[in-house]
Residue frames as a rotation matrix with the C-alpha (Angstrom) as fourth column:
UNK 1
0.893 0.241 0.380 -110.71
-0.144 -0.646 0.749 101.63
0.426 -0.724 -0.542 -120.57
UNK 2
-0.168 -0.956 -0.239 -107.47
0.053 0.233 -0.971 102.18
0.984 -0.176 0.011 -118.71
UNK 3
-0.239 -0.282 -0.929 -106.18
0.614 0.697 -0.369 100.82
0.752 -0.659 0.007 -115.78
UNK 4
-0.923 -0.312 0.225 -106.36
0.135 -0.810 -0.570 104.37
0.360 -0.496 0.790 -113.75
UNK 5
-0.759 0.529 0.379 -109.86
-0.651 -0.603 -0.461 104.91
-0.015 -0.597 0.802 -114.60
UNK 6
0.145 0.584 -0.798 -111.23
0.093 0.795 0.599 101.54
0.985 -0.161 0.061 -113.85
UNK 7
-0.446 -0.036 -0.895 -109.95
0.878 0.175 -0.445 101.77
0.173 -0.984 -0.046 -110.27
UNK 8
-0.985 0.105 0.137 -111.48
-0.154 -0.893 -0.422 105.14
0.078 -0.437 0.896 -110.36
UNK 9
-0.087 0.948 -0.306 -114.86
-0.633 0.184 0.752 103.45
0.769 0.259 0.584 -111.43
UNK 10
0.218 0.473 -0.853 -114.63
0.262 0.814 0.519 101.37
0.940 -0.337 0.054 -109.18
UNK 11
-0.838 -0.084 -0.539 -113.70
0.546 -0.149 -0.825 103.06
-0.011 -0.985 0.171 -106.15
UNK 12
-0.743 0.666 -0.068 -116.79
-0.661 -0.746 -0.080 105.29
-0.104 -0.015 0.994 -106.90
UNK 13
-0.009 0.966 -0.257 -119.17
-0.608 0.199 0.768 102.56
0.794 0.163 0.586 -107.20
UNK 14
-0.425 -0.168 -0.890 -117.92
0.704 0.556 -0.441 100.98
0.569 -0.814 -0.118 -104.12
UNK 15
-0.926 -0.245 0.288 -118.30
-0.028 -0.714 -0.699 104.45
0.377 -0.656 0.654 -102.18
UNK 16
-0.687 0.727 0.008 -121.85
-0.674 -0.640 0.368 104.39
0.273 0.248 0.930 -103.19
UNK 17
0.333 0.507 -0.795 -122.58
0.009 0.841 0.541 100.79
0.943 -0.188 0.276 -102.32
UNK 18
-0.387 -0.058 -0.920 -121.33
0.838 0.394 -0.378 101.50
0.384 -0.917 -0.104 -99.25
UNK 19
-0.921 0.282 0.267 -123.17
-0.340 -0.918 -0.203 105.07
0.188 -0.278 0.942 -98.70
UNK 20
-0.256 0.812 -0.524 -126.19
-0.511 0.347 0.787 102.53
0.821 0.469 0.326 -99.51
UNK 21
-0.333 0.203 -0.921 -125.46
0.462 0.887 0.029 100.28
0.822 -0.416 -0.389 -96.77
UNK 22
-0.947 -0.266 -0.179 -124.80
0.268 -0.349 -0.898 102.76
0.176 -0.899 0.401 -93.78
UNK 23
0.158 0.987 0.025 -127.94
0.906 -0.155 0.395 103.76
0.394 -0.040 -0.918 -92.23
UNK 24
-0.179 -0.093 0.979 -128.83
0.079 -0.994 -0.080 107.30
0.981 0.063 0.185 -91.89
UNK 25
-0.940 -0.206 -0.271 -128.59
0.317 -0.243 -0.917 108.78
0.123 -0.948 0.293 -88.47
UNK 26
-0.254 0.941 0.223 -131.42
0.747 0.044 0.663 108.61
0.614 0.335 -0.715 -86.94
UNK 27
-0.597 -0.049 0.800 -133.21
-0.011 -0.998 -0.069 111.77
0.802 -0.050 0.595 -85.47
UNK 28
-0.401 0.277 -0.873 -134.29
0.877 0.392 -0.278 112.14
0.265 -0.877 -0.400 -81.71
UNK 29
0.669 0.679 0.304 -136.67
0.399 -0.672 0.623 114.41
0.627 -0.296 -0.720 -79.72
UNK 30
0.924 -0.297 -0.242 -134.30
0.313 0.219 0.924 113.69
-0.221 -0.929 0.295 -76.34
UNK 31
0.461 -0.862 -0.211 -130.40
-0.887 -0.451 -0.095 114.98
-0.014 0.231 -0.973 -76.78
UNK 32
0.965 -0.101 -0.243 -128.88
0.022 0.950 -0.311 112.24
0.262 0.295 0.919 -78.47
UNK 33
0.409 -0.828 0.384 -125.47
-0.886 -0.259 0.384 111.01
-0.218 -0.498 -0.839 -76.23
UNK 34
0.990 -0.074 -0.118 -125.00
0.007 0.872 -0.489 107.70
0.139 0.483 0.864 -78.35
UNK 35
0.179 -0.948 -0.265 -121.41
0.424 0.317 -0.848 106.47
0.888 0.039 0.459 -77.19
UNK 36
0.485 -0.262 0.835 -121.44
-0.736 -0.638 0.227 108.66
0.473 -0.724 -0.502 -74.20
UNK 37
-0.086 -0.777 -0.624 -118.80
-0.005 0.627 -0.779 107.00
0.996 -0.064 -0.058 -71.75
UNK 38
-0.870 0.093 0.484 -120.89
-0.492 -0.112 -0.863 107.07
-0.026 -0.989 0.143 -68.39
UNK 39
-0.211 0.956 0.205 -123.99
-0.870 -0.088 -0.485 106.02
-0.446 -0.281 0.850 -67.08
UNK 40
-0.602 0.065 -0.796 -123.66
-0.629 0.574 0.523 101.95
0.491 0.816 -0.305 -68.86
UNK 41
-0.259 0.395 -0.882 -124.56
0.314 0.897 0.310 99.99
0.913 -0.197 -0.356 -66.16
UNK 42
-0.045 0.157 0.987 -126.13
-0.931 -0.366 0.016 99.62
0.363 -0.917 0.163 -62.59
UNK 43
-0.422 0.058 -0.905 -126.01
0.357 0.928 -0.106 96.44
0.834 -0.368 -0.412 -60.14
UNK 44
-0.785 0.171 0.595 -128.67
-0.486 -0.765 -0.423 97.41
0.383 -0.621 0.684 -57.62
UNK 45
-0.874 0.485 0.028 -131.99
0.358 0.681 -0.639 95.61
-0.329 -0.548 -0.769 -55.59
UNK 46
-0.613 0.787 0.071 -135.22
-0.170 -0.218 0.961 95.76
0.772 0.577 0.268 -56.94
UNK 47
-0.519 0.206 0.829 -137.90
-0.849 -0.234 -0.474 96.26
0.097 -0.950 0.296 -54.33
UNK 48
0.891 0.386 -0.240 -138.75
-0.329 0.912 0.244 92.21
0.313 -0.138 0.939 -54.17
UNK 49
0.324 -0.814 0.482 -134.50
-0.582 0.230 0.780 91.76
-0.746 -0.533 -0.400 -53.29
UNK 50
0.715 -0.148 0.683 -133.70
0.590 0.651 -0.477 90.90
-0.374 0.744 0.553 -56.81
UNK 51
-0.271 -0.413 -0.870 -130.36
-0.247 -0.844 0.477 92.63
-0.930 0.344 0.127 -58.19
UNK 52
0.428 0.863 0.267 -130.67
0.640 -0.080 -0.765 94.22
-0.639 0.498 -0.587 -61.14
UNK 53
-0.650 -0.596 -0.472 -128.44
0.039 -0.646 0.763 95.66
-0.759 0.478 0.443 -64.34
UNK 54
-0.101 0.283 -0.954 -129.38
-0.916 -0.402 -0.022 96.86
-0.389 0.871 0.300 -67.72
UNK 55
-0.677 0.555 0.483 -129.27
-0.701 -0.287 -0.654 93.24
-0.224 -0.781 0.583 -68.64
UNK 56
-0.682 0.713 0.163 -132.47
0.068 0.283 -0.957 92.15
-0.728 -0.641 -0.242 -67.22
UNK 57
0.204 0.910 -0.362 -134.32
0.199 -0.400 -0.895 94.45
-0.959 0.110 -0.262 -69.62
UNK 58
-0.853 -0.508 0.118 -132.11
0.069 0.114 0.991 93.27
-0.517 0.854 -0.063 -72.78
UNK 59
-0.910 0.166 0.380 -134.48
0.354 -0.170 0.920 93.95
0.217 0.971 0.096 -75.87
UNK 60
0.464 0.721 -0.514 -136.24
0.866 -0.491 0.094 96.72
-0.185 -0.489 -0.852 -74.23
UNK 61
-0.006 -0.102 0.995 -136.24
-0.045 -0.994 -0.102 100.74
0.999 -0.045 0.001 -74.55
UNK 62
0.228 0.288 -0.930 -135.29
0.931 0.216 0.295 101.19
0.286 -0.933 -0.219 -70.73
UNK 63
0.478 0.242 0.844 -136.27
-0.019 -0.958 0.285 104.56
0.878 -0.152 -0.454 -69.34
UNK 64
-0.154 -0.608 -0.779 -133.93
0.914 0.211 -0.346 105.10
0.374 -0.766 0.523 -66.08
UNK 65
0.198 -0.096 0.975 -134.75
-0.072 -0.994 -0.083 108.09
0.977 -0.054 -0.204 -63.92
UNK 66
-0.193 -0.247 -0.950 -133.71
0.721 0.621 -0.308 109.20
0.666 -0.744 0.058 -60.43
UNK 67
-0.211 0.755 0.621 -135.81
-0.478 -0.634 0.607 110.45
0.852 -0.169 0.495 -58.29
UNK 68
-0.983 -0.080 0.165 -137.72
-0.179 0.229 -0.957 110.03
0.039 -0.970 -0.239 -54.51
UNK 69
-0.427 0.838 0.341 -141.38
0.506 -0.090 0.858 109.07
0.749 0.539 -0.385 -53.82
UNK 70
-0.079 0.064 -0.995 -141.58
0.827 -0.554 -0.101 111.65
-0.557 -0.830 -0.010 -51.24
UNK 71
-0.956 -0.287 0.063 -140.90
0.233 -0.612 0.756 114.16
-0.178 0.737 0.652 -54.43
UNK 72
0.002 0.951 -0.309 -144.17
0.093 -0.308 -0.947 116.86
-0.996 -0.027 -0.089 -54.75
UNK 73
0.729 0.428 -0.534 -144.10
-0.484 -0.229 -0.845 117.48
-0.484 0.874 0.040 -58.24
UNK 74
0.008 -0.457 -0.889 -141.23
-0.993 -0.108 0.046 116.26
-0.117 0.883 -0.455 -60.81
UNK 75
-0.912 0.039 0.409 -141.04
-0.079 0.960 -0.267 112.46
-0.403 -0.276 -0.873 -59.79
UNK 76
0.202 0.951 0.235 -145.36
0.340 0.157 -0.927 111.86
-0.919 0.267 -0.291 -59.82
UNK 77
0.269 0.281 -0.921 -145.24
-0.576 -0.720 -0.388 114.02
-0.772 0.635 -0.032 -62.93
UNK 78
-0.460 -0.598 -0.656 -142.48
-0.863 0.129 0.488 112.02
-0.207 0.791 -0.576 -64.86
UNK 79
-0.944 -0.003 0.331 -143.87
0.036 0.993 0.111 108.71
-0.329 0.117 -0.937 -63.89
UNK 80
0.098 0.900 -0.424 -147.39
-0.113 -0.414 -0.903 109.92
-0.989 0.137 0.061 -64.78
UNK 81
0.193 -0.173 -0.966 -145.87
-0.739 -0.674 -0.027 110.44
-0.646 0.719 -0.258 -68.16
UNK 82
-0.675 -0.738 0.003 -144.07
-0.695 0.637 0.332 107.60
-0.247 0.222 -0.943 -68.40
UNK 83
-0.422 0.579 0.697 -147.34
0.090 0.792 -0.604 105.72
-0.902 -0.192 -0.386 -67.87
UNK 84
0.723 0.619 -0.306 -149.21
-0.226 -0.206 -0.952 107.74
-0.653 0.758 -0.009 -70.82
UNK 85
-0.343 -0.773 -0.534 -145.91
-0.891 0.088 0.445 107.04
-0.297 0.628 -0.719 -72.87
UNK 86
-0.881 -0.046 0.471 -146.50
-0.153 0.969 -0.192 103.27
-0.448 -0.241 -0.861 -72.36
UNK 87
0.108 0.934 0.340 -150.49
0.163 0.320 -0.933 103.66
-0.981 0.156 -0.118 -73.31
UNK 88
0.630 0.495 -0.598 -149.75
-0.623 -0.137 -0.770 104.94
-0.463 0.858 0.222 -76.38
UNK 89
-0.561 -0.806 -0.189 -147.02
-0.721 0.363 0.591 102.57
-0.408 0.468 -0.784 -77.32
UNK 90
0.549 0.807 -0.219 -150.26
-0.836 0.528 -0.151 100.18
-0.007 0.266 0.964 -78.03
UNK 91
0.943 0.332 -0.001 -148.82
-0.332 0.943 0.011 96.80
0.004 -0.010 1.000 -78.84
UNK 92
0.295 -0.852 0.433 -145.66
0.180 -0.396 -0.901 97.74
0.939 0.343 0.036 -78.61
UNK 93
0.462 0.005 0.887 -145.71
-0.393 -0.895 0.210 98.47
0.795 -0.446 -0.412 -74.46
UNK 94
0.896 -0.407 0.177 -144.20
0.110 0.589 0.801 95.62
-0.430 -0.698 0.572 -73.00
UNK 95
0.272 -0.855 0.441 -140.97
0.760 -0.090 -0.644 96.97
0.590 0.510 0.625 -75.23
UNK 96
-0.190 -0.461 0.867 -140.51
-0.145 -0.860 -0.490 99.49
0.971 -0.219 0.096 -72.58
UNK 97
0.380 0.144 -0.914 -139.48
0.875 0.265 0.405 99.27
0.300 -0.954 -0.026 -69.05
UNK 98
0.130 -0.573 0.809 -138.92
-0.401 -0.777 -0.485 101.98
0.907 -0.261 -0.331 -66.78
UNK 99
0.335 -0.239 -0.911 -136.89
0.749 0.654 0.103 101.40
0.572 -0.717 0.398 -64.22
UNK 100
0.657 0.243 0.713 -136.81
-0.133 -0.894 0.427 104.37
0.742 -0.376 -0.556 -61.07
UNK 101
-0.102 -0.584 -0.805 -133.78
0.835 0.390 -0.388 104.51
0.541 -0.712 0.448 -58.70
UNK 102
0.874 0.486 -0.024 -134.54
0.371 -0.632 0.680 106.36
0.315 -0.604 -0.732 -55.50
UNK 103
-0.345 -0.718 0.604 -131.96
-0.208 -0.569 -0.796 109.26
0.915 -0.400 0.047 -54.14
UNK 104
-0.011 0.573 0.820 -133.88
-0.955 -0.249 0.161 108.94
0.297 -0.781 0.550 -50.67
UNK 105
-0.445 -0.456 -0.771 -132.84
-0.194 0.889 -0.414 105.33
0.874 -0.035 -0.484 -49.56
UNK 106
-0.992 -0.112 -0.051 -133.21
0.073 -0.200 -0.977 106.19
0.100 -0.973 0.207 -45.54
UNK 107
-0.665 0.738 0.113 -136.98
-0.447 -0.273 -0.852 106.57
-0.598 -0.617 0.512 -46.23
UNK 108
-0.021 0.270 -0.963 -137.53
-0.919 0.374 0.125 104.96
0.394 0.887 0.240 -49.65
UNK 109
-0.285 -0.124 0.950 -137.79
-0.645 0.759 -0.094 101.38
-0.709 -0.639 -0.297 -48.14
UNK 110
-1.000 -0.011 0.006 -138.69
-0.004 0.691 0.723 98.52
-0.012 0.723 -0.691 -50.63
UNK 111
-0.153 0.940 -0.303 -142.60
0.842 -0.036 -0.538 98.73
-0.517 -0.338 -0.787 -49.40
UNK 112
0.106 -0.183 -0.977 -142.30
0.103 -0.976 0.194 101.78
-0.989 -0.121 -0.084 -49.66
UNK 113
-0.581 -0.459 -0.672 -140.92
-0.631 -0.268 0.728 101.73
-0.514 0.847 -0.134 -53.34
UNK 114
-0.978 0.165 0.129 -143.41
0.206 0.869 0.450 99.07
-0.038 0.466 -0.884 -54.11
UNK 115
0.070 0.867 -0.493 -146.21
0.678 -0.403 -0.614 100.61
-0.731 -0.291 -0.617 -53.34
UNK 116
-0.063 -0.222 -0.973 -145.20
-0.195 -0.953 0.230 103.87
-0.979 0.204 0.017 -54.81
UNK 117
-0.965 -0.174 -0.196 -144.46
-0.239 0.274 0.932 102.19
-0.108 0.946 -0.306 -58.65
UNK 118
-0.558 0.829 0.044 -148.12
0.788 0.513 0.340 100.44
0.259 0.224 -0.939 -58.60
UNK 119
-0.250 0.406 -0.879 -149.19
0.129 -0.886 -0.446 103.95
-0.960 -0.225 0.169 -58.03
UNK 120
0.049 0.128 -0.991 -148.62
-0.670 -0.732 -0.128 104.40
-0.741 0.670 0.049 -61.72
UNK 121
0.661 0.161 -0.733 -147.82
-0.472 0.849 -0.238 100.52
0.584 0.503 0.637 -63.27
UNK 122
0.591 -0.381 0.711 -146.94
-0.481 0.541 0.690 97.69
-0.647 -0.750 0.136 -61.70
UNK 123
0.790 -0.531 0.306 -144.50
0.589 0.522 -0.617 96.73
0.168 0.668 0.725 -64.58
UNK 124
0.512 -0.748 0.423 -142.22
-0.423 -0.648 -0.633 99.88
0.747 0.145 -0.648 -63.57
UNK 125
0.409 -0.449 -0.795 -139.04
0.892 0.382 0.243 98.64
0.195 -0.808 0.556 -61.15
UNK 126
0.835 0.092 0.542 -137.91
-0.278 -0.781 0.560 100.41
0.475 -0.618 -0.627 -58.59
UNK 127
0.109 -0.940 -0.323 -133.86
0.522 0.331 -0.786 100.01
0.846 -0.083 0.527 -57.88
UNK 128
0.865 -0.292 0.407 -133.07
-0.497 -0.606 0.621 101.17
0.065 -0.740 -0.669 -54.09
UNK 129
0.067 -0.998 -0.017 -129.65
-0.291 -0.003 -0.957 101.60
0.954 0.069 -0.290 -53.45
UNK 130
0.605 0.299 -0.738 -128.54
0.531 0.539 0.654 99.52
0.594 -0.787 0.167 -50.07
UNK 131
-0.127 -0.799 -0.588 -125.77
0.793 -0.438 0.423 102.18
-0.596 -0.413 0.689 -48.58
UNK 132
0.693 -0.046 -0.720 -125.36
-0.136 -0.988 -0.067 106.33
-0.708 0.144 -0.691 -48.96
UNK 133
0.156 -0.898 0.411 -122.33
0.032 0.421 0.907 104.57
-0.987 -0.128 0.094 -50.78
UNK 134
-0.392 0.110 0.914 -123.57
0.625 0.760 0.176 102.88
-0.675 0.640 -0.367 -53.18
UNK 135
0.701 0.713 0.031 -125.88
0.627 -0.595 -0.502 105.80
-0.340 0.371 -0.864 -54.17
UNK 136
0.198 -0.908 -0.369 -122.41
-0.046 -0.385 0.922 107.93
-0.979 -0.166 -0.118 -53.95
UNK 137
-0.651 -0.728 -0.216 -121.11
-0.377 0.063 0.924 106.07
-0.659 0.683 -0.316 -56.86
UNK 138
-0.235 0.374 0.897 -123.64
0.902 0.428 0.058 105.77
-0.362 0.823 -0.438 -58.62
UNK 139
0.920 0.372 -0.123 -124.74
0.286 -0.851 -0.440 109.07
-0.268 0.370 -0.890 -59.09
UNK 140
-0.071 -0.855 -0.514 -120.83
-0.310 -0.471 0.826 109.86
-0.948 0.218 -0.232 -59.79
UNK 141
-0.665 -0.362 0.653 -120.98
0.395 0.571 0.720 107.38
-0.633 0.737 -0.237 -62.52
UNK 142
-0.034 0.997 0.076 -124.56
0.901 0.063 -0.429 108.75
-0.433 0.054 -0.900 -63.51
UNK 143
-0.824 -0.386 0.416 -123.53
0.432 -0.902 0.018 112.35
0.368 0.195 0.909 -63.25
UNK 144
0.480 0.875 0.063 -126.76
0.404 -0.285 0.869 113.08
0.778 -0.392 -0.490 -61.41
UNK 145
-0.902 -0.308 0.302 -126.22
-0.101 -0.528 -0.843 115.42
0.419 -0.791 0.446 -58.81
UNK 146
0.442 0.612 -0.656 -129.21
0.649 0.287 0.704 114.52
0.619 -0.737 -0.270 -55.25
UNK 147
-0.713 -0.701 -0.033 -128.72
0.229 -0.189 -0.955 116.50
0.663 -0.688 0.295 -52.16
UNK 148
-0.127 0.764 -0.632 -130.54
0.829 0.432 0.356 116.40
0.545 -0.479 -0.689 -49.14
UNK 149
-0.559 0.173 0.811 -132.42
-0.340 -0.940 -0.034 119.65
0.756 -0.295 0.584 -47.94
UNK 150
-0.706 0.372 -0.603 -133.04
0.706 0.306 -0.638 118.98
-0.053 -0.876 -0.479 -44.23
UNK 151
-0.512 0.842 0.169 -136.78
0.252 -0.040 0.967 120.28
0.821 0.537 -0.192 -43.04
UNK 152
0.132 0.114 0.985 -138.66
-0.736 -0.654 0.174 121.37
0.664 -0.748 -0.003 -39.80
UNK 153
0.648 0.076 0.758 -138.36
-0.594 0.673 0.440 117.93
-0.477 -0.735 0.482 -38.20
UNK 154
-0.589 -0.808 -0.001 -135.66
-0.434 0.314 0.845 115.08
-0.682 0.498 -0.535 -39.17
UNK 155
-0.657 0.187 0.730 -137.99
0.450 0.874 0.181 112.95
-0.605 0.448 -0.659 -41.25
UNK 156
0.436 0.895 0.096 -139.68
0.522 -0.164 -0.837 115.82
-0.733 0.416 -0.539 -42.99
UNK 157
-0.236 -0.649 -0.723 -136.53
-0.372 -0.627 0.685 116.93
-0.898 0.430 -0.093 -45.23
UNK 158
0.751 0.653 -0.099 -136.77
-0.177 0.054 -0.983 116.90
-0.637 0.755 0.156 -48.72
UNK 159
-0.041 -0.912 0.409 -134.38
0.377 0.365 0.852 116.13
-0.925 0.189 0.328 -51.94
UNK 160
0.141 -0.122 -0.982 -132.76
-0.907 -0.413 -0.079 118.14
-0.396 0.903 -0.169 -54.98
UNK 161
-0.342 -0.722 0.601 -131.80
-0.075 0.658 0.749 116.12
-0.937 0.211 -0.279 -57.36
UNK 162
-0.751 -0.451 -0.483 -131.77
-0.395 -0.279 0.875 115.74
-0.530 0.848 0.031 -60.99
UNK 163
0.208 0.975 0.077 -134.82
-0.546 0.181 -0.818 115.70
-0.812 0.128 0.570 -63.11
UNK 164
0.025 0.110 -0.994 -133.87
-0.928 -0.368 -0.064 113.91
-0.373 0.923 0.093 -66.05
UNK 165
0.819 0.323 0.475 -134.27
-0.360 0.933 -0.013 110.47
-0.447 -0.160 0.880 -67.92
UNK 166
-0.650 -0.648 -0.397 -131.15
-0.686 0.275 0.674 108.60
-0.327 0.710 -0.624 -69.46
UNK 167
0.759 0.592 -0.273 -132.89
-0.591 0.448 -0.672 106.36
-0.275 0.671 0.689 -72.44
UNK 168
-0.412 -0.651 0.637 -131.32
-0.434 0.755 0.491 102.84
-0.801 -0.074 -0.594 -73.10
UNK 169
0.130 0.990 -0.055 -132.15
-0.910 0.097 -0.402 101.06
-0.393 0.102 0.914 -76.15
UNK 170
0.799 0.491 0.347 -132.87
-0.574 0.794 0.199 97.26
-0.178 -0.358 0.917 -76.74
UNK 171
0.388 -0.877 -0.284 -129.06
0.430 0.445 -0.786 96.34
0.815 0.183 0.550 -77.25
UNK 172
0.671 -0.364 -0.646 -128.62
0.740 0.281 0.611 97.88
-0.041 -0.888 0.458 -73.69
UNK 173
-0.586 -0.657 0.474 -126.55
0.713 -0.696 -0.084 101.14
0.385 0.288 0.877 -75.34
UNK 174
-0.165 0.027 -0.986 -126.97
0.418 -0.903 -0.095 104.75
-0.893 -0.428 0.138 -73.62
UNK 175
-0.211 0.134 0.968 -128.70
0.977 0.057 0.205 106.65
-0.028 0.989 -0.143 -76.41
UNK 176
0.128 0.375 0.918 -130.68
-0.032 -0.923 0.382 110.01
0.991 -0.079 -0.106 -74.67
UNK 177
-0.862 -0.171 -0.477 -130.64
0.506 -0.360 -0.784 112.16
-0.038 -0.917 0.396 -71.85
UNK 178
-0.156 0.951 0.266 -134.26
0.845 -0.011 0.535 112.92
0.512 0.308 -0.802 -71.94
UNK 179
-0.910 -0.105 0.400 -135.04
-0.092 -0.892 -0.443 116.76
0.404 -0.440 0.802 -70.13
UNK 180
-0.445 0.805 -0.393 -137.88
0.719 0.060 -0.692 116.99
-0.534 -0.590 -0.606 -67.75
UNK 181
-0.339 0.413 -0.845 -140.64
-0.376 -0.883 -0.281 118.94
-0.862 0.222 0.455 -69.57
UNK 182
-0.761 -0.005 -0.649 -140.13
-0.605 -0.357 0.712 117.58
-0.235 0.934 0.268 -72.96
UNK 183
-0.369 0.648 -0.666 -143.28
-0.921 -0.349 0.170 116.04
-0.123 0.677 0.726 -72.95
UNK 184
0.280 0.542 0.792 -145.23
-0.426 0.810 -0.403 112.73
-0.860 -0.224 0.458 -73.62
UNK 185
0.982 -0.062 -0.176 -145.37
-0.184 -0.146 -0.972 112.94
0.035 0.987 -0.155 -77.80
UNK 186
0.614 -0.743 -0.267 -141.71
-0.585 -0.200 -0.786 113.64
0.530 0.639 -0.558 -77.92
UNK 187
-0.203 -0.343 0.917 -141.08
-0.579 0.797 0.170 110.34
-0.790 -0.496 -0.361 -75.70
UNK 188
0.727 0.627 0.282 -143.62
-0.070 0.475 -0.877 108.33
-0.683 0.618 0.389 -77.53
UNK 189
0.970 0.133 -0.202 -141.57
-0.191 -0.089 -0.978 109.07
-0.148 0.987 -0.060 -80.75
UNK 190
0.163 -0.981 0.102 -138.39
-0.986 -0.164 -0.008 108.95
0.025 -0.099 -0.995 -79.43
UNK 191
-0.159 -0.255 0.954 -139.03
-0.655 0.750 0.091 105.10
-0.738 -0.611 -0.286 -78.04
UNK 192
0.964 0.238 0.115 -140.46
-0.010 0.470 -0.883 104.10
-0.264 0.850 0.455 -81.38
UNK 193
0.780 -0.457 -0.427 -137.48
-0.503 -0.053 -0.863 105.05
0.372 0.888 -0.271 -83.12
UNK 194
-0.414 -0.875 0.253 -135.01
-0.900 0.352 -0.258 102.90
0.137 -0.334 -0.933 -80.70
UNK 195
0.127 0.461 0.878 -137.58
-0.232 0.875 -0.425 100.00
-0.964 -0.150 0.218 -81.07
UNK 196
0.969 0.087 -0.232 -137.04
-0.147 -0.552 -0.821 100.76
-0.199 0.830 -0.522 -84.92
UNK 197
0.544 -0.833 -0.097 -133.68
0.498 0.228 0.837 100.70
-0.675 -0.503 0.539 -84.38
């Protein structure tokens, strides 16, 4: 065999031993934003006065959504979900934390945010931001857009704000941007496969 095509054999059985190694991209329900260059971290209070980053919740799937518990329908709804997400994860459900940061500080109060989570599991945290500030820059960093829609009285106003989940998984990496709607199942399947890795 000449020299030429030995290095051709062998660069072709290298290619293949290394097509062999890579793992195959894996396929999500949620819009997959792997590498995305926002939304890595948070340093925030947990309603007991504990801060709190990503982490805390190191070899966990960590659901992150923001949202108010004053919210009539998309909030209750998601965490609802979140809970049935969690039942079916069966032995597998302490591998997921969700973790809920309130747009609605001024009325969200730790109590208030503690209560509200043990509505649906006391294993979800609740992250309240301590300053309009703080919320500020996070939601810049987030990209979440919140805006307060004032009401018939001052304390009966209400809040837009973005309905979606960002999905973390158990190396702490930004993986999905989860849409509101998409669903229990197409969690469920999504969190397997980032427990899966």
């Amino acid at each position: 065999m000449k020299k030429r095509e030995m290095l051709k054999l062998l660069a072709a059985t290298s290619a293949l031993g290394l097509a062999g190694c890579m793992q195959a991209k894996q396929s999500f329900k949620a819009v997959d934003i792997t590498g995305a260059d926002y939304a890595k971290d948070f340093s925030l209070k947990d309603a007991n006065g504990a801060t709190r980053t990503l982490a805390d919740f190191k070899g966990k799937v960590v659901v992150l959504f923001f949202g108010y518990a004053q919210c009539p329908d998309v909030c209750p709804t998601t965490m609802t979900e979140m809970t049935q997400v969690k039942q079916q994860l069966g032995a597998d459900a302490d591998k997921l934390q969700v973790v809920f940061v309130t747009v609605d500080p001024e009325r969200d109060t730790p109590e208030v945010m503690k209560a509200y989570m043990s509505a649906f599991d006391p294993s979800f945290v609740a992250l309240v931001p301590s300053s309009t500030e703080q919320l500020a820059a996070l939601a810049k960093d987030f990209k979440v857009y919140y805006k307060k829609v004032e009401g018939k009285t001052p304390t009966s106003y209400s809040m837009d704000h973005s309905a979606a989940s960002f999905v973390y998984d158990p190396q702490g990496r930004l993986r999905l941007y989860s849409r509101y709607g998409s669903g229990v199942p197409a969690m469920v399947s999504d969190v397997k496969s980032l427990l899966q890795g």
